[in-house]
N, CA, C and O atoms as a DFTB+ gen file, in Angstrom:
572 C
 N C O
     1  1     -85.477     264.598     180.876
     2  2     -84.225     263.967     180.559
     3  2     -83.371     264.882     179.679
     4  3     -82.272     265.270     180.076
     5  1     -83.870     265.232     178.480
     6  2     -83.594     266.481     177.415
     7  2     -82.610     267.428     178.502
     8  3     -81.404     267.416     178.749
     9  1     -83.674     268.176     178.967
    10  2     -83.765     269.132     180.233
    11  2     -82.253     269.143     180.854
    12  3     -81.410     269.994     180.574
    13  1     -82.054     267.999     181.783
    14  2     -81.245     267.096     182.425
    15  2     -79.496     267.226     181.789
    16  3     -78.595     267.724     182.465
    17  1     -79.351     266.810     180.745
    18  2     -78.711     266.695     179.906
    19  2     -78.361     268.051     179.360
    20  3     -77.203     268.413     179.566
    21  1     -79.394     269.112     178.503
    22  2     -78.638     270.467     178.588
    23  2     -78.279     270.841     179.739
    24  3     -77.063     270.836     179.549
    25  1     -78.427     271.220     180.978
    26  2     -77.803     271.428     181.939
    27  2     -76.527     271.232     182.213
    28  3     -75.757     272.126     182.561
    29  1     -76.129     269.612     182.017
    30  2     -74.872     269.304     182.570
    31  2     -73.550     269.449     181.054
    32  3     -72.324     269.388     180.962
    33  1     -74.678     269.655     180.127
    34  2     -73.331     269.933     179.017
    35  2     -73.138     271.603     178.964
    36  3     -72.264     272.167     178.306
    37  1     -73.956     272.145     179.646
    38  2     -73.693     274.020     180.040
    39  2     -73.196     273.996     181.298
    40  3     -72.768     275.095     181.652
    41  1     -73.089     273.019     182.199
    42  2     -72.844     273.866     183.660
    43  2     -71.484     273.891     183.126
    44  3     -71.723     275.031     182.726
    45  1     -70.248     273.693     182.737
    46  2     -68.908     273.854     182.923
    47  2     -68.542     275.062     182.236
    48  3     -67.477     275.623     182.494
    49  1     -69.498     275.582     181.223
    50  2     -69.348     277.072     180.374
    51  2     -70.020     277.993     181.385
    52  3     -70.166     279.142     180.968
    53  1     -70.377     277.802     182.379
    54  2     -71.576     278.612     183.554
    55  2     -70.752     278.638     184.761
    56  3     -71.216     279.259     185.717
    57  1     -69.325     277.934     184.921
    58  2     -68.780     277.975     185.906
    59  2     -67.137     278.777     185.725
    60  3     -66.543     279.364     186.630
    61  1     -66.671     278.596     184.343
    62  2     -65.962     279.363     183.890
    63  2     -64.288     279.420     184.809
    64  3     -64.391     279.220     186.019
    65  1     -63.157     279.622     184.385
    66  2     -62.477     279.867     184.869
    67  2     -61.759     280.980     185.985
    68  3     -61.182     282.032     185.709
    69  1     -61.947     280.511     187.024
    70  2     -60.962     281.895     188.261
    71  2     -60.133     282.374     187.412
    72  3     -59.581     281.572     186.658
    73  1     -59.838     283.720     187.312
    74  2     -58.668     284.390     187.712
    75  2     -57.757     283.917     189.042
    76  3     -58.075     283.491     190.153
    77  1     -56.181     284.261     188.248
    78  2     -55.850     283.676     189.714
    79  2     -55.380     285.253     190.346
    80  3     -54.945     286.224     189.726
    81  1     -55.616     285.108     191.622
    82  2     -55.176     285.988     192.476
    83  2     -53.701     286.499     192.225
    84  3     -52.716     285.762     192.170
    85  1     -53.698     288.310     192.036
    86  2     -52.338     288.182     191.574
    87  2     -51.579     288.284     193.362
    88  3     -51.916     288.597     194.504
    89  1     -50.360     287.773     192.583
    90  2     -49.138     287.983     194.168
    91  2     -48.755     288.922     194.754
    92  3     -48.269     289.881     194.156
    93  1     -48.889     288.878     196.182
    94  2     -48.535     290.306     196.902
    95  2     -47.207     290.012     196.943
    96  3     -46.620     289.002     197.333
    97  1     -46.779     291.142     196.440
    98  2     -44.908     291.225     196.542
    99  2     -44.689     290.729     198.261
   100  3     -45.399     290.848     199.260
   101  1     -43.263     290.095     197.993
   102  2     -42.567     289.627     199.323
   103  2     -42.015     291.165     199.584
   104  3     -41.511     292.028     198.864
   105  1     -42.389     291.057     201.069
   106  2     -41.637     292.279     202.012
   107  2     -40.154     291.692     202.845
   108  3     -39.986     290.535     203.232
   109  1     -39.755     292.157     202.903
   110  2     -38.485     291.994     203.404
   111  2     -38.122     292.961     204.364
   112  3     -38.545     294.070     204.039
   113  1     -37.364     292.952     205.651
   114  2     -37.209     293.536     207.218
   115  2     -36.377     294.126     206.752
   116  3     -36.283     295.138     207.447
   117  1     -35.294     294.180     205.582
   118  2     -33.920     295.150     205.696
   119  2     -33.392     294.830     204.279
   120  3     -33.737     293.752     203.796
   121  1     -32.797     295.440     203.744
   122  2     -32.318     295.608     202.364
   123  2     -30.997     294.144     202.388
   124  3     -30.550     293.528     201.421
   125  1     -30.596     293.926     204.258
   126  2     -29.079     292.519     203.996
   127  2     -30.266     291.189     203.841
   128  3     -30.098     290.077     203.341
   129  1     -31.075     291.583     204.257
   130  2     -32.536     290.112     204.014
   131  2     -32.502     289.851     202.822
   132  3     -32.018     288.830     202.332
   133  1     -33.252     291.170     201.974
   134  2     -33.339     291.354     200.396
   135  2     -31.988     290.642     199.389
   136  3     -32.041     289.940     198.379
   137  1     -31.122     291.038     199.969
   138  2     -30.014     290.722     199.183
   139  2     -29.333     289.761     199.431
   140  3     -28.497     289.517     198.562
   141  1     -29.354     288.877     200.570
   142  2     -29.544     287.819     200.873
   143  2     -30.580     286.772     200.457
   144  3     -30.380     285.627     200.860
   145  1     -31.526     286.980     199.798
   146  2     -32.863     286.219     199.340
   147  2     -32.523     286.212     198.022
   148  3     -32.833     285.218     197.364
   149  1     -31.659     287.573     197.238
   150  2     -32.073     287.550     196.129
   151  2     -30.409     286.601     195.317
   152  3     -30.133     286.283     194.160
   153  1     -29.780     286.469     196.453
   154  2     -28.341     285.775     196.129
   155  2     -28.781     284.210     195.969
   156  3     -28.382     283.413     195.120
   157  1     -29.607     284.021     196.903
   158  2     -30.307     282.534     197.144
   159  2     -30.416     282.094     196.053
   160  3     -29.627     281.590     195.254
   161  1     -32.067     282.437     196.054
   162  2     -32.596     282.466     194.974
   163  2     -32.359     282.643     193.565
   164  3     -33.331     282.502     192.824
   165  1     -31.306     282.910     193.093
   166  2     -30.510     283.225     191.788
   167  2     -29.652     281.675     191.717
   168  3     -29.117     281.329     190.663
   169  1     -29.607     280.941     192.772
   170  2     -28.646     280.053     193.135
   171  2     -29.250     279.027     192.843
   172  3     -28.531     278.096     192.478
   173  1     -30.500     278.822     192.875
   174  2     -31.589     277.611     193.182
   175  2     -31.993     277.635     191.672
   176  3     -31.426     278.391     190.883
   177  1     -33.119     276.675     191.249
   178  2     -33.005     276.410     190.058
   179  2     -34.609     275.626     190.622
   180  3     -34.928     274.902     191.564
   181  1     -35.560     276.461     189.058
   182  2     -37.315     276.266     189.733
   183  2     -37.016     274.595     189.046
   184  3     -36.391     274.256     188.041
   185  1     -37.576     273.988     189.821
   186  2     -37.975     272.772     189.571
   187  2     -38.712     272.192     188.454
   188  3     -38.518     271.069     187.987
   189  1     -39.929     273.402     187.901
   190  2     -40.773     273.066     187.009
   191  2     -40.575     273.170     185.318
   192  3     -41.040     272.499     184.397
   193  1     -39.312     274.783     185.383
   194  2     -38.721     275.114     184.360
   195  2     -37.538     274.377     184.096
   196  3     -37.038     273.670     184.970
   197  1     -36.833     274.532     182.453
   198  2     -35.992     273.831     181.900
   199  2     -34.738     274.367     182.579
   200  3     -33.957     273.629     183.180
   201  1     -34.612     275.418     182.483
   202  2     -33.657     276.679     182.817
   203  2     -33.411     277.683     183.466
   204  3     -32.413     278.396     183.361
   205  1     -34.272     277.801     184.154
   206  2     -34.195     279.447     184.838
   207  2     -34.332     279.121     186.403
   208  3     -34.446     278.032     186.965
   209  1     -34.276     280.582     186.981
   210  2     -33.297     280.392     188.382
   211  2     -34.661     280.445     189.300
   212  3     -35.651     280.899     188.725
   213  1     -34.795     280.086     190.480
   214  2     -35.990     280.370     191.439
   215  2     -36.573     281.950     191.087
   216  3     -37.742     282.320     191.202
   217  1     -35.535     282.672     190.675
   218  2     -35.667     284.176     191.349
   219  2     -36.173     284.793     189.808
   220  3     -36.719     285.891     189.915
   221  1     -36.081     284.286     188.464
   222  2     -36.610     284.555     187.485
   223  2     -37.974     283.695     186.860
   224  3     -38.743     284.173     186.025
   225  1     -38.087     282.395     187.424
   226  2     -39.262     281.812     187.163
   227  2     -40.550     282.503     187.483
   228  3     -40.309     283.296     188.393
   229  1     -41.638     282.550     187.187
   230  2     -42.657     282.727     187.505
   231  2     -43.890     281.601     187.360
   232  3     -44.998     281.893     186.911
   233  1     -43.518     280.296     187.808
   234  2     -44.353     279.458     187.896
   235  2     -44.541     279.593     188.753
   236  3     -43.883     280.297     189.519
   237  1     -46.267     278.516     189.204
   238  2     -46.498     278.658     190.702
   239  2     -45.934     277.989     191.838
   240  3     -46.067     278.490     192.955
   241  1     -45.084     276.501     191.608
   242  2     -43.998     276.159     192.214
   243  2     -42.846     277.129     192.511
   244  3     -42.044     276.782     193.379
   245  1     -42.694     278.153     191.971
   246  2     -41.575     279.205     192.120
   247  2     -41.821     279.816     193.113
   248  3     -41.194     279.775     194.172
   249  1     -42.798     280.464     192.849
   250  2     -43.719     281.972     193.747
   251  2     -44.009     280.956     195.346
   252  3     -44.000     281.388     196.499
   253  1     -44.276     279.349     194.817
   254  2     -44.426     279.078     196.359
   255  2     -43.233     278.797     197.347
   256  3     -43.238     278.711     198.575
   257  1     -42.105     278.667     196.345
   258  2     -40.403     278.591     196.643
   259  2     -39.501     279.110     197.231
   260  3     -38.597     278.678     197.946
   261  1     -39.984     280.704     196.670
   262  2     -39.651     281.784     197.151
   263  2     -40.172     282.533     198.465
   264  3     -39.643     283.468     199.066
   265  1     -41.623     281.705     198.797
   266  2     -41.910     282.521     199.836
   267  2     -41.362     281.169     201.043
   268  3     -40.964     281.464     202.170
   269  1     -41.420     280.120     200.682
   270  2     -40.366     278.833     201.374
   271  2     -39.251     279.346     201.668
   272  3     -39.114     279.431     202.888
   273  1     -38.273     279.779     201.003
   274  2     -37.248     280.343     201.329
   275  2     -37.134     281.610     202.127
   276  3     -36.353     281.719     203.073
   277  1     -37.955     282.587     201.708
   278  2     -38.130     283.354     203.012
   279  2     -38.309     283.185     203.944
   280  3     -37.658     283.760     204.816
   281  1     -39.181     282.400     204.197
   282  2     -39.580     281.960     205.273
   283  2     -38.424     281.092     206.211
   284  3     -38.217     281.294     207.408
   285  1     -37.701     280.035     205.321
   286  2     -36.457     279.375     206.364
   287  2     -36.147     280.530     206.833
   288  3     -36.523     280.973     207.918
   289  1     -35.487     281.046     206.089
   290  2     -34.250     282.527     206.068
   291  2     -34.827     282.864     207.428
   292  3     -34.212     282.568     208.452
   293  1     -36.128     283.547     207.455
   294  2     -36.402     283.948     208.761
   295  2     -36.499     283.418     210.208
   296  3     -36.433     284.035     211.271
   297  1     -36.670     282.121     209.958
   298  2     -36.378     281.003     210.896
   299  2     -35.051     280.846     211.379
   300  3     -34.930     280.158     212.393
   301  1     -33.806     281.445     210.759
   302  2     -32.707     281.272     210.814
   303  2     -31.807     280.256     210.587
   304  3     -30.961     279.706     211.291
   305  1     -32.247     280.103     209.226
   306  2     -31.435     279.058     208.936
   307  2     -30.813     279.503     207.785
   308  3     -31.277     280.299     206.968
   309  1     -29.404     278.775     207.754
   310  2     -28.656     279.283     206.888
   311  2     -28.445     278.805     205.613
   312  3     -28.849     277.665     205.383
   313  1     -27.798     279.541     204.565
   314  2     -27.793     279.249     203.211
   315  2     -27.848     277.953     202.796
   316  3     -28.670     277.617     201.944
   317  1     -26.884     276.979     203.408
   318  2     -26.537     275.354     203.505
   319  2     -27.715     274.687     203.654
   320  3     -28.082     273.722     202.983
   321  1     -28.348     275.258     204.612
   322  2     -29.506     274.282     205.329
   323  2     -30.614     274.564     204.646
   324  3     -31.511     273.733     204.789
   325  1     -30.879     275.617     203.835
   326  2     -31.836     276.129     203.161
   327  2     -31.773     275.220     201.558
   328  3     -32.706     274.785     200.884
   329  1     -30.537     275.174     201.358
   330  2     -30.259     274.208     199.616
   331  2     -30.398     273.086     200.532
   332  3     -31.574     272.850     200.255
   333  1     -30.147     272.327     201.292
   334  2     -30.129     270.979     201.910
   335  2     -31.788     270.431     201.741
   336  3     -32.325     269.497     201.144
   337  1     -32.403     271.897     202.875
   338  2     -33.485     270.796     202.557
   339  2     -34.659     271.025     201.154
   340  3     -35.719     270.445     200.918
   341  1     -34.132     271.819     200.607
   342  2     -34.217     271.938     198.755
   343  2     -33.873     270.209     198.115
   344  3     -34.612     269.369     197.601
   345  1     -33.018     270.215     198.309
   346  2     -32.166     269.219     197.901
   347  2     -32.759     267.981     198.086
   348  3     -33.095     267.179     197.214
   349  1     -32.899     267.853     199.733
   350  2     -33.592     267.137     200.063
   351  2     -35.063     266.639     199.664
   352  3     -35.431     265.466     199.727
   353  1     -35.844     267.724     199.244
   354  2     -37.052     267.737     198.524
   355  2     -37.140     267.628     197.613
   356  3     -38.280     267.534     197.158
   357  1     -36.060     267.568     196.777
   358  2     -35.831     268.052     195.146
   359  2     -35.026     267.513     194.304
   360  3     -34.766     267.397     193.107
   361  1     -34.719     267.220     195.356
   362  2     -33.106     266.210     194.581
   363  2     -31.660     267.817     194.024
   364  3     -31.600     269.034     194.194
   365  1     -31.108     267.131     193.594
   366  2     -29.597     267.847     193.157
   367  2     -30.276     268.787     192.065
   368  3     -30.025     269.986     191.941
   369  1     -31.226     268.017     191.252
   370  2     -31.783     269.492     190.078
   371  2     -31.468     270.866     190.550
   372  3     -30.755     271.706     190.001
   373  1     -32.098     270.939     191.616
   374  2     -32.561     272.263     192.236
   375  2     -31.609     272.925     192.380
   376  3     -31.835     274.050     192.825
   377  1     -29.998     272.526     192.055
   378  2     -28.702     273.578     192.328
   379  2     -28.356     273.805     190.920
   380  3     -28.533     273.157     189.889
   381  1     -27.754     275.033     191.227
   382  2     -27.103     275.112     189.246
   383  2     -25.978     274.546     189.472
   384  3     -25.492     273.923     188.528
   385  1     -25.194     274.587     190.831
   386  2     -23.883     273.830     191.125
   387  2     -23.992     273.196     191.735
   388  3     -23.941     273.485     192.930
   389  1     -24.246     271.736     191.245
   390  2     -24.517     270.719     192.831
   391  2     -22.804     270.250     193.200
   392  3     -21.750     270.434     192.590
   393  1     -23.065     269.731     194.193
   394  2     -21.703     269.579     194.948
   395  2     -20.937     268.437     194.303
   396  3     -21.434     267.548     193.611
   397  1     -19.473     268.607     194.675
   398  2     -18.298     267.409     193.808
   399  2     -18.691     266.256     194.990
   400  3     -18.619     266.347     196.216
   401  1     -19.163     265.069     194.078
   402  2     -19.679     263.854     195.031
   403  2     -19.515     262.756     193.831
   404  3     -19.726     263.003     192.644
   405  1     -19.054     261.354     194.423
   406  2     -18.819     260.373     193.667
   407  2     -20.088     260.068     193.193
   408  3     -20.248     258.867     192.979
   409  1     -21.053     260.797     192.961
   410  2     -22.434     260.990     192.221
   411  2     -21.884     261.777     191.043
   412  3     -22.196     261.228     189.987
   413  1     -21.310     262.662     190.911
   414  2     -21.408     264.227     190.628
   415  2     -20.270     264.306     190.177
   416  3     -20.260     265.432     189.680
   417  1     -18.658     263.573     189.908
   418  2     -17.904     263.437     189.491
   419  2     -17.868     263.940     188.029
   420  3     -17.264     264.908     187.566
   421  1     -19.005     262.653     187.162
   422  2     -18.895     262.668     185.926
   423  2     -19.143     264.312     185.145
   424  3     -18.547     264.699     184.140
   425  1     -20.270     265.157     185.996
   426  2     -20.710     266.223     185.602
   427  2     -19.690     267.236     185.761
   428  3     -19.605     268.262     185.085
   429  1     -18.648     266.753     187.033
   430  2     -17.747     268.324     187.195
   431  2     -16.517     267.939     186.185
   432  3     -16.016     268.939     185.671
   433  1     -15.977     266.794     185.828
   434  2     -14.861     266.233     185.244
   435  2     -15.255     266.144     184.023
   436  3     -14.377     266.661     183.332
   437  1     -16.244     265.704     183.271
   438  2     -17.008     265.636     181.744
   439  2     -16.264     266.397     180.789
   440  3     -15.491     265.967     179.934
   441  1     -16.602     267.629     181.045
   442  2     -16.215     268.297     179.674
   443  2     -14.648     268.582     179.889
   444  3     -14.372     269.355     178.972
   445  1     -13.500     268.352     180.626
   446  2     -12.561     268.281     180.815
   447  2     -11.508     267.038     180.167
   448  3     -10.406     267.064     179.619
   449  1     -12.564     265.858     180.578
   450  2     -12.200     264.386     179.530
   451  2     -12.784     264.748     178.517
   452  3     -11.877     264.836     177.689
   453  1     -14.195     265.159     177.780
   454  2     -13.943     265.329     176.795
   455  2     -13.077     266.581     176.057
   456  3     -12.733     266.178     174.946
   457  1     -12.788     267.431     176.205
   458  2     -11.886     268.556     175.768
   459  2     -10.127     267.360     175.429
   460  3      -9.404     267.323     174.433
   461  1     -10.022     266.471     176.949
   462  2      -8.823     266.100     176.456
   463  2      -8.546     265.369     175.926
   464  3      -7.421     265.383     175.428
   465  1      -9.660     264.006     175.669
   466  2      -9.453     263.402     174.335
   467  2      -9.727     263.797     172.824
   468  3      -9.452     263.240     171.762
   469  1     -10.577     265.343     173.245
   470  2     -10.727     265.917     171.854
   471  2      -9.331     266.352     171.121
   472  3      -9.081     266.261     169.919
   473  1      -8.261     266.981     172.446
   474  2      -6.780     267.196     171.707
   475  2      -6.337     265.956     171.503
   476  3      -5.759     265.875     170.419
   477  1      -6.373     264.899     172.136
   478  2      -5.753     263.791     171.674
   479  2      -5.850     262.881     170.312
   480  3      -5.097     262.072     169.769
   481  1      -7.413     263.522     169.974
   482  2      -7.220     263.143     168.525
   483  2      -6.991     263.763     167.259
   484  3      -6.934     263.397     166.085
   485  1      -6.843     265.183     168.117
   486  2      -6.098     266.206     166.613
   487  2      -5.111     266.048     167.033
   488  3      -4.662     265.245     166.215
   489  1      -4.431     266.185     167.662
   490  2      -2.706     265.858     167.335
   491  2      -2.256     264.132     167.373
   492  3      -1.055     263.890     167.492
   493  1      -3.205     263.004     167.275
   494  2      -2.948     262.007     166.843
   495  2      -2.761     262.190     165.051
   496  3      -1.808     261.850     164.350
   497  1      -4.152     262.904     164.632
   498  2      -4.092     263.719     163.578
   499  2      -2.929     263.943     162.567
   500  3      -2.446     263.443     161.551
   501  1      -2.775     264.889     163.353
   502  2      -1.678     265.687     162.655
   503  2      -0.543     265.479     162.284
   504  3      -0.025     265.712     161.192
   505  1       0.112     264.772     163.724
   506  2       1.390     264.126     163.522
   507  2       0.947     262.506     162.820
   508  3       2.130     262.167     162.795
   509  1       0.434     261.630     162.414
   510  2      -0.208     261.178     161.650
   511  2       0.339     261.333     159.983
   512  3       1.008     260.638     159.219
   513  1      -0.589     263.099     159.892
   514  2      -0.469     263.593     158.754
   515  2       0.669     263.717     158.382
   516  3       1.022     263.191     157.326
   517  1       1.733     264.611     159.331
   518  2       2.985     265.068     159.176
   519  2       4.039     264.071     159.176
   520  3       5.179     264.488     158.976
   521  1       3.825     262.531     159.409
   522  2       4.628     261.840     158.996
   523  2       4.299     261.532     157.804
   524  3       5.372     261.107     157.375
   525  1       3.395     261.430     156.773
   526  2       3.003     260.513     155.662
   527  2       3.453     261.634     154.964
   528  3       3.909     261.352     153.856
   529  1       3.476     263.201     155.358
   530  2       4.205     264.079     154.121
   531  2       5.519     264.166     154.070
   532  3       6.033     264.760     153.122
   533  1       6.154     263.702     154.885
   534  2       7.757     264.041     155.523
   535  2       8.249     263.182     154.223
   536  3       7.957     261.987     154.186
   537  1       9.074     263.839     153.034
   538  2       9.619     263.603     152.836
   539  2      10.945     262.743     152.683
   540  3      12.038     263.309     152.659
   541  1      10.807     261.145     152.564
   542  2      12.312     260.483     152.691
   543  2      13.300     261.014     151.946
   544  3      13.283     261.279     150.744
   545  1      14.611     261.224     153.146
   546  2      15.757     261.725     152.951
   547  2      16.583     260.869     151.645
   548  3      16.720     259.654     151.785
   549  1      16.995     261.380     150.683
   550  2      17.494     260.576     149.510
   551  2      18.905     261.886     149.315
   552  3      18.953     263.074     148.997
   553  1      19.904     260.811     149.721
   554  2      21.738     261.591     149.517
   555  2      21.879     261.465     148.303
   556  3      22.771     262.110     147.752
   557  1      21.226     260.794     147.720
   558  2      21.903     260.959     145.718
   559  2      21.313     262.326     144.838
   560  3      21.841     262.857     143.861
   561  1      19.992     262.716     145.559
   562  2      19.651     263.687     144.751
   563  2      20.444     264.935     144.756
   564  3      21.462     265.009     145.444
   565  1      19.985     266.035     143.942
   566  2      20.930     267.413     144.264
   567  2      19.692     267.870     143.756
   568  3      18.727     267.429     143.133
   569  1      20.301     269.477     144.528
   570  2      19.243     270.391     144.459
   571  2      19.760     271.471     143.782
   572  3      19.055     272.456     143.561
């Protein structure tokens, strides 16, 4: 039983962690492929990270993203259809620019309403201010 018991509290230190296999670079047929993949991909946005683009992530959702996208690409499908069915899988995250849609309104118009009610309340402000200093006109005084 003893016996039994050391065993199964050592087998997981006896089995130890893989290395993971490192990645064979993507090959590409022609330098307009390459630069075409790498326009994409700069465009797309890894799913797993806060911030960064398909083409700078290095998660393993990325690396499997990127070879997804090659792969449409080579299928012939085009840029549209390639974010579509991103999109489709992924939802809108996945664009750094998702499209103007009565979804998507608030995000492209946002900082525009706020910028313009931000002037609207400094020069409510000001002129505000600039009446309470304005001087009333008094004809009896002299200067």
């Amino acid at each position: 039983m003893f016996a039994m018991a050391l065993c199964l509290a050592l087998a997981p230190s006896l089995v130890g962690a893989q290395p993971a296999r490192p990645e064979a670079p993507l090959q590409f047929t022609s330098t307009a492929e390459e630069s075409r993949f790498h326009a994409l991909t700069s465009e797309l946005r890894c799913v797993m990270c806060q911030n960064q683009s398909l083409a700078d992530s290095n998660a393993q959702i990325a690396r499997d993203l990127r070879r997804e996208v090659l792969e449409l690409m080579r299928q012939g499908k085009s840029d549209r259809e390639i974010k579509d069915f991103l999109v489709a899988r992924y939802g809108e995250f996945v664009l750094y620019r998702p499209q103007v849609e009565s979804r998507t309104w608030l995000l492209w118009l946002g900082p525009a309403l706020v910028l313009l009610a931000g002037g609207l309340v400094v020069a409510g402000i000001v002129r505000r201010r600039t009446a309470d200093n304005a001087a009333p006109a008094d004809d009896d005084q002299e200067w």
